[in-house]
N, C-alpha and C positions, 0 to 999 in steps of 0.2 A: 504494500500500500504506500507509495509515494508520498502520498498527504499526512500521512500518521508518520513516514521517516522522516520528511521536513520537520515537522511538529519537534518531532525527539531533537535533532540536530540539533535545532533552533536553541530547545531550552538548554542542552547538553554546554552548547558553546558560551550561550548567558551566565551558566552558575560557574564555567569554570575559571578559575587561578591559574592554572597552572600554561606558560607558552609552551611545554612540548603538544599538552594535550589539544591546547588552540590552535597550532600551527598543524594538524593531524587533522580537528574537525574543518577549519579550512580549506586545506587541501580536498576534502573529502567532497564538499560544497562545490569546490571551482569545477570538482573531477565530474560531478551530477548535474552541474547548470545546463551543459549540452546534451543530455536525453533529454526529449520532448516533455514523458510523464512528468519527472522530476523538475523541472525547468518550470512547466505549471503552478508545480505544486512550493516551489523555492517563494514565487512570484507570490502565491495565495497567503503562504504563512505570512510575508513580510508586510505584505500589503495591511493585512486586517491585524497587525498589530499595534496594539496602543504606541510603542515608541520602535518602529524599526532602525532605526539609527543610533539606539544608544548602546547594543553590542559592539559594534563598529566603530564610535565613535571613542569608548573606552582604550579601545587596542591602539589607538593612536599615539598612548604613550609608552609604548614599549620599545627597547631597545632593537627586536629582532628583525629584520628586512623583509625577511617572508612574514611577518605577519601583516607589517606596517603594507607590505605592496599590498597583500590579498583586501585586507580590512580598509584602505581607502581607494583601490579600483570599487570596490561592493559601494561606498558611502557616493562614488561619483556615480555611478549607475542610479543607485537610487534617488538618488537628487534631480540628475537627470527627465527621466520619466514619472517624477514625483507630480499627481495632479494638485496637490495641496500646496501652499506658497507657506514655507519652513523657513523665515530668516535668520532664527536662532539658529538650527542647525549648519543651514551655511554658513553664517560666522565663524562657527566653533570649527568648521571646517577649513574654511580661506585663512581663520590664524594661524594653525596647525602647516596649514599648506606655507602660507608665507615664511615661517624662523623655518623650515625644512630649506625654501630657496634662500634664503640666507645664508647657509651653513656651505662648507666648499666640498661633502661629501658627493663623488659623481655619483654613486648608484642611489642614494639619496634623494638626490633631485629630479634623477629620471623617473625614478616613481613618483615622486608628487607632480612631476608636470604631464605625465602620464593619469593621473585619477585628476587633475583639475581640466582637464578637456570637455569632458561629457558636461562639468559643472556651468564653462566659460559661456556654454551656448545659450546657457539659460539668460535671457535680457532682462527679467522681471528682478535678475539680481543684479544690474549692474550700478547701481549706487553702491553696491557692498563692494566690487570691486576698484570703486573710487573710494570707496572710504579708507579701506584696507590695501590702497596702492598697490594691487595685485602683479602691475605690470612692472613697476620698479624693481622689486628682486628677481623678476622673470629676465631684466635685460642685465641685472647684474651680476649675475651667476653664468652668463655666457662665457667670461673667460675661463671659469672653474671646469667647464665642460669640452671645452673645444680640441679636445684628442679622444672624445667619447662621442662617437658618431650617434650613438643610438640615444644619449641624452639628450645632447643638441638639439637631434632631431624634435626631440619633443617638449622641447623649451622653445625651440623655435614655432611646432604647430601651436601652441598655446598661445604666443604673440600674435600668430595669423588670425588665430581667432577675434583675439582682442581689440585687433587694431582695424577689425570692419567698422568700429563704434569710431565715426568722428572726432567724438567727446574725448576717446583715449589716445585719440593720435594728437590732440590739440594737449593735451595734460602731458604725454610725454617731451612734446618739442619742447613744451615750458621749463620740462625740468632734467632738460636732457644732458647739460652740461657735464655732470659728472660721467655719463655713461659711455656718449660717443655713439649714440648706437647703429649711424650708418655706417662709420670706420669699424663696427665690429661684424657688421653683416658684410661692408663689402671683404672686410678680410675672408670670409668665409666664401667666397664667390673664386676668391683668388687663390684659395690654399686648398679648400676642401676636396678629397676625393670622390667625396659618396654625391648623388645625384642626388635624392631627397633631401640633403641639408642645404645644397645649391639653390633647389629650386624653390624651396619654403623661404630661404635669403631673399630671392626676387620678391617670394609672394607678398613678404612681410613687407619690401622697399617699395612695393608697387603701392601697401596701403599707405603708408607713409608720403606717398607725393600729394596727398591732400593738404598738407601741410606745407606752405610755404616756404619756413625755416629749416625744412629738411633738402629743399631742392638745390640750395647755395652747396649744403655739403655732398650731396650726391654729383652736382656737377663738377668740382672742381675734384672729385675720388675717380671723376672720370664714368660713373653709374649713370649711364642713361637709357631712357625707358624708349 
């Protein structure tokens, strides 16, 4: 019965303490999400719970990397296709996500800019993302990542996200002094091997010509559209 294993899962990984046992039921989760039954019935438990986010949102402070990836990819999902509008939770989420891109750990920051993608699309939260300067550790953690093709990558699609919003292309030119951020895109045009860290460079540079302040820098880096 799918529906009654969800059910156990669920409360199994709620009561417990211990991260071996957590990173076990997780696994166990990620490993049943793709059956159709189970996948269902994952959806049903979480949905009809009073609080489905605060299993997830607990593990947030744990030291271990599997837990932290599995428990904030799950917290981005659900935010994601959440019909209900949770600004508590995304907070408690975008702070946790922000001192992660703070910190100069690479595999660290790949998963958090990896679980804040599904979140970035949501517009109904973008005053949180203004509030919480989401974009500023997003562009400052770029050099901490840049021999880590697969972080980049996804510190760079989370800028692409971000910077379809006018508003954030206007808020980072403002405060862009410290970061540099078309000498740091175009270095990646110029150095990078891998074709999606290129092309996500463009995509980013392309939102950014909405901004006039960026196009002195782009022309004279020789970046032109």
């Amino acid at each position: 019965n799918p529906l009654a294993f969800a059910r156990a899962l669920r409360k199994v990984l709620t009561a417990s303490s211990e991260d071996p046992v957590r990173k076990a039921l997780l696994a166990l989760r990620d490993g049943i999400s793709d059956l159709p039954n189970f996948k269902a019935a994952l959806i049903e438990v979480e949905s009809t719970d009073a609080d489905p986010y605060a299993v997830y949102l607990r593990l947030l402070n744990r030291p271990d990397n599997f837990i932290l990836q599995r428990a904030s990819k799950l917290l981005g999902i659900l935010i994601r296709y959440d019909q209900e509008h949770r600004p508590d939770v995304v907070y408690k989420f975008l702070t946790w996500a922000v001192g992660e891109l703070r910190g100069t750990d690479a595999a660290r920051i790949l998963l958090t800019a990896s679980a804040l993608q599904p979140v970035l699309t949501r517009d109904v939260y973008k005053n949180l993302f203004f509030d919480l300067r989401v974009f500023d550790p997003l562009i400052a953690c770029l050099p901490h990542v840049r021999n880590q093709h697969q972080a980049t990558y996804h510190v760079l699609f989370s800028l692409w996200i971000l910077t379809y919003h006018p508003d954030v292309c206007r808020e980072i030119a403002e405060r862009d002094r410290g970061h540099h951020v078309v000498a740091v895109l175009h270095d990646f045009l110029r150095t990078s091997k891998k074709e999606k860290v290129i092309r996500l460079s463009v995509y980013v540079l392309q939102n950014l010509t909405r901004e006039y302040a960026f196009l002195g820098d782009m022309a004279s880096l020789g970046v032109i559209f």
